[in-house]
N, C-alpha and C positions, 0 to 999 in steps of 0.2 A: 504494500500500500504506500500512494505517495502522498505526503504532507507537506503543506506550505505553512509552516511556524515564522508568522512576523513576529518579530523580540522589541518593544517599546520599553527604554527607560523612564522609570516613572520620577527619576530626579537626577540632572546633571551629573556627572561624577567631579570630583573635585580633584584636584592631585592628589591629594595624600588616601583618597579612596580609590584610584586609581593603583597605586602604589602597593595598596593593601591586597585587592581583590585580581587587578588582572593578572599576576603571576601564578594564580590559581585555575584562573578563566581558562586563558589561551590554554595551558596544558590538557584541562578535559573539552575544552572545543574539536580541538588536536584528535584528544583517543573518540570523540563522537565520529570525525571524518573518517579518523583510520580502518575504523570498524567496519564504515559502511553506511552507520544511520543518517550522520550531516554527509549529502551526496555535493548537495553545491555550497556555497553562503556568500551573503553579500553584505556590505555595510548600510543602511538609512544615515542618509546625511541630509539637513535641510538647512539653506542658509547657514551653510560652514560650522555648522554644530551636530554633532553624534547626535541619533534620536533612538539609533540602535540597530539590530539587525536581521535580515529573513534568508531561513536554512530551509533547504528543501533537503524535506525527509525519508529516509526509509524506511518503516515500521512496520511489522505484523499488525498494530491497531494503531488507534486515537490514545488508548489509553499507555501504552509502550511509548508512544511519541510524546505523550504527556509527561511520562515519567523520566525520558531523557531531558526534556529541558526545563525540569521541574528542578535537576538534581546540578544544574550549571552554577558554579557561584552566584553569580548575580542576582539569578530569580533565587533562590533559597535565601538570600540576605535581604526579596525585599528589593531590589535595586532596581528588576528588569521585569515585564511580566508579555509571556506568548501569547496570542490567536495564532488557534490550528485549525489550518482551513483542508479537509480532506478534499484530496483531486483524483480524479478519472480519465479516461479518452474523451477527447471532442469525437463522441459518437455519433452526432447526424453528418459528418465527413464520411460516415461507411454508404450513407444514401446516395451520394455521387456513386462511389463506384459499382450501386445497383444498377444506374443510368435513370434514376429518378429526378 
């Protein structure tokens, strides 16, 4: 199953939060990709400010996908909080190749 997790920080980070938290981040953002479950990621930036970021997922469920970025530093501190948008095929693309 594929998941689109937008990641919204719910408060700036500040340097010394920064300091604190993303040496722990990147490393299990890192083993989410390695594994398989983060396939792509990208950053949200709006007007030259972090707002945060969206991982397209791997998962057997909603709820496996919920518990990989449930368990991210940020969201468990509170920092950062997902919408998981489950995706499918654009299925009426198979109506063309009926000759519909």
């Amino acid at each position: 199953m594929k998941i689109m997790a937008i990641g919204s920080l719910t408060q700036q980070l500040t340097p010394e939060l920064q300091k604190q938290i993303m040496p722990k981040e990147v490393p299990d953002t890192l083993k989410l990709y390695l594994s398989g479950t983060i396939e792509q990621f990208w950053l949200r930036e709006y007007a030259g400010k972090i707002d945060g970021v969206i991982f397209l997922l791997s998962a057997a469920s909603m709820e496996e996908a919920k518990a990989a970025v449930d368990a991210l530093p940020l969201t468990a501190e509170g920092l950062m909080s997902f919408e998981l948008l489950p995706l499918a095929p654009l299925l009426p693309l198979g109506l063309l190749l009926q000759g519909r």
